[in-house]
C-alpha positions in Angstrom: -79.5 38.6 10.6 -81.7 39.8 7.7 -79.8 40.4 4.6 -82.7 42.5 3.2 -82.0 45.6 1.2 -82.0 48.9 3.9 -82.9 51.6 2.0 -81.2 55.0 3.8 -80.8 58.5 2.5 -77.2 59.9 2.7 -78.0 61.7 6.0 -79.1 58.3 7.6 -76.3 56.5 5.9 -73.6 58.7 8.0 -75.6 59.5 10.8 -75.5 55.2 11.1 -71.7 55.5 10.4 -71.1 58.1 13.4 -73.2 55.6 15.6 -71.1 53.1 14.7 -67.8 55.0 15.2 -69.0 55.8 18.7 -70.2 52.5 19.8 -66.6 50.8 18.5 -64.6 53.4 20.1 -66.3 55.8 23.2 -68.9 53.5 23.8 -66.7 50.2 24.2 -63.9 52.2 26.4 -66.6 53.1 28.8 -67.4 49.5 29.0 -64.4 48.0 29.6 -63.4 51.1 32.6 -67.1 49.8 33.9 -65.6 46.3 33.8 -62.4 46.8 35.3 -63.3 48.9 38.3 -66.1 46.4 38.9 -63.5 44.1 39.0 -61.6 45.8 41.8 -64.8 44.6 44.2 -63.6 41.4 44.2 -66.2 38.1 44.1 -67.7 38.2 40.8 -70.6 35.9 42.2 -71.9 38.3 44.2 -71.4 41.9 41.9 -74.0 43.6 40.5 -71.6 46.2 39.1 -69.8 43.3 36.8 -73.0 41.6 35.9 -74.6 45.4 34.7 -71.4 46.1 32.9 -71.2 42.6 31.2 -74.3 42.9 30.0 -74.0 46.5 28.8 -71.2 45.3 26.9 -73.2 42.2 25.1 -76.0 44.7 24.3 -73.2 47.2 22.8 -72.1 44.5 20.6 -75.2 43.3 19.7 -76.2 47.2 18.1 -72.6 47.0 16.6 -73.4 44.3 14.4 -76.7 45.1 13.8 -75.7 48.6 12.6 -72.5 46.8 10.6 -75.1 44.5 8.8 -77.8 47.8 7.6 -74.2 49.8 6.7 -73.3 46.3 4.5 -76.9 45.7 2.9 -77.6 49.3 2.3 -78.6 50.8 -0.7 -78.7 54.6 -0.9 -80.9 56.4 -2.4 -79.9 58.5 -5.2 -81.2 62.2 -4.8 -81.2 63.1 -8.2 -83.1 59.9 -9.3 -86.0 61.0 -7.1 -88.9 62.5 -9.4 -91.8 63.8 -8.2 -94.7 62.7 -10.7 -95.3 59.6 -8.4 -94.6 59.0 -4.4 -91.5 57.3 -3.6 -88.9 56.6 -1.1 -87.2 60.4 -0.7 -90.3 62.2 -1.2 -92.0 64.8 1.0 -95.2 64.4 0.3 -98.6 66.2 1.6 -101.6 64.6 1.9 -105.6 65.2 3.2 -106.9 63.4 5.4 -110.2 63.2 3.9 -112.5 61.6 7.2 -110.6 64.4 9.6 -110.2 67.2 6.2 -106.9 67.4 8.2 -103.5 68.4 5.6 -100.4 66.3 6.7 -97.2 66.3 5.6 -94.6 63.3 5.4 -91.5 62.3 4.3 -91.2 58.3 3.2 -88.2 56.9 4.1 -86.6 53.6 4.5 -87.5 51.8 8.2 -84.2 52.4 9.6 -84.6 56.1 9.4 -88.0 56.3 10.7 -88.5 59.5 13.3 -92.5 59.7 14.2 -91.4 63.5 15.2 -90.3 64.6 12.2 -92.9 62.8 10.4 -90.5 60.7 8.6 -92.7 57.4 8.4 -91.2 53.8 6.3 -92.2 53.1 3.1 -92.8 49.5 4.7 -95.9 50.9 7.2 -99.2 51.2 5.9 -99.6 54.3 5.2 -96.4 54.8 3.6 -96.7 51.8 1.3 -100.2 52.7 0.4 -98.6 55.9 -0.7 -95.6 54.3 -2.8 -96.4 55.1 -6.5 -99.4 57.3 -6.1 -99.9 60.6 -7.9 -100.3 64.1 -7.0 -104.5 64.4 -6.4 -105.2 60.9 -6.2 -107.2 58.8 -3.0 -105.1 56.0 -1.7 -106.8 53.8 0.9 -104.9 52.2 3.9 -106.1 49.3 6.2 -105.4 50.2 9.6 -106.3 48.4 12.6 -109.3 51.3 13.5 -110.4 50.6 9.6 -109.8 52.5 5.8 -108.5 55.5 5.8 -108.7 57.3 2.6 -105.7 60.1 1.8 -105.3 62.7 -0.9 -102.3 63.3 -2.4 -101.8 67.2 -2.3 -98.1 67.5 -3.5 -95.2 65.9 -4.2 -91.8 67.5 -3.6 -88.0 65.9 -3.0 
């Protein structure tokens, strides 16, 4: 397991808590009921049922402690310590794309809380670590795999 820092907002914080509650309790009782009515068919060599719930329960375990070890290395960031002179973790920020003249809008969080939908992107991907630290109106350049992509920074809110 990595014991690396895991930046998360409060909302991701508990929103990784109620995941966690479900998985120990719902998830797991689900489980075991799949287990012991697979059980009921008799030979275990030859049941597909035991063998799906088996390994639904390993891969329930596995998120458990993954989610356990991002709860126990987390670091939450502190609303009221995010400014909004420079770009940081927290931030909504607004940008120009300068080669499409195209206004975007982000917010940088940590990599467990990433959501593409919401436009919530890591402060470990390019673009949002070419972001961290900038100020509102500069050009930051980020290497991407299609090349350089140059972005204003419009605003800066929390």
């Amino acid at each position: 397991m990595d014991d690396k820092e895991v930046l998360l907002t409060q909302e991701g914080y508990d929103n990784l808590e109620k995941e966690l509650e479900y998985l120990k309790t719902e998830k797991r009782s689900e489980i075991s009921e799949r287990i012991r009515v697979a059980l009921g068919f008799g030979d275990l060599s030859e049941n597909s049922e035991y063998d799906e719930a088996k390994n639904a329960q390993a891969a329930n375990e596995i998120k458990i402690a993954e989610l356990e070890n991002k709860l126990r290395y987390a670091k939450i960031i502190d609303e009221s310590e995010i400014d909004t002179k420079t770009v940081q973790v927290g931030n909504k920020i607004k940008v120009l794309d300068m080669e499409f003249d195209e206004e975007l809008e982000y917010t940088i969080v940590g990599s467990t809380e990433v959501d593409l939908s919401q436009n919530k992107i890591s402060n470990e991907s390019p673009i949002g670590a070419a972001l961290l630290g900038a100020k509102k109106n500069q050009v930051v350049e980020v290497n991407v795999p299609a090349g350089i992509m140059k972005y204003k920074v419009l605003s800066i809110a929390k």
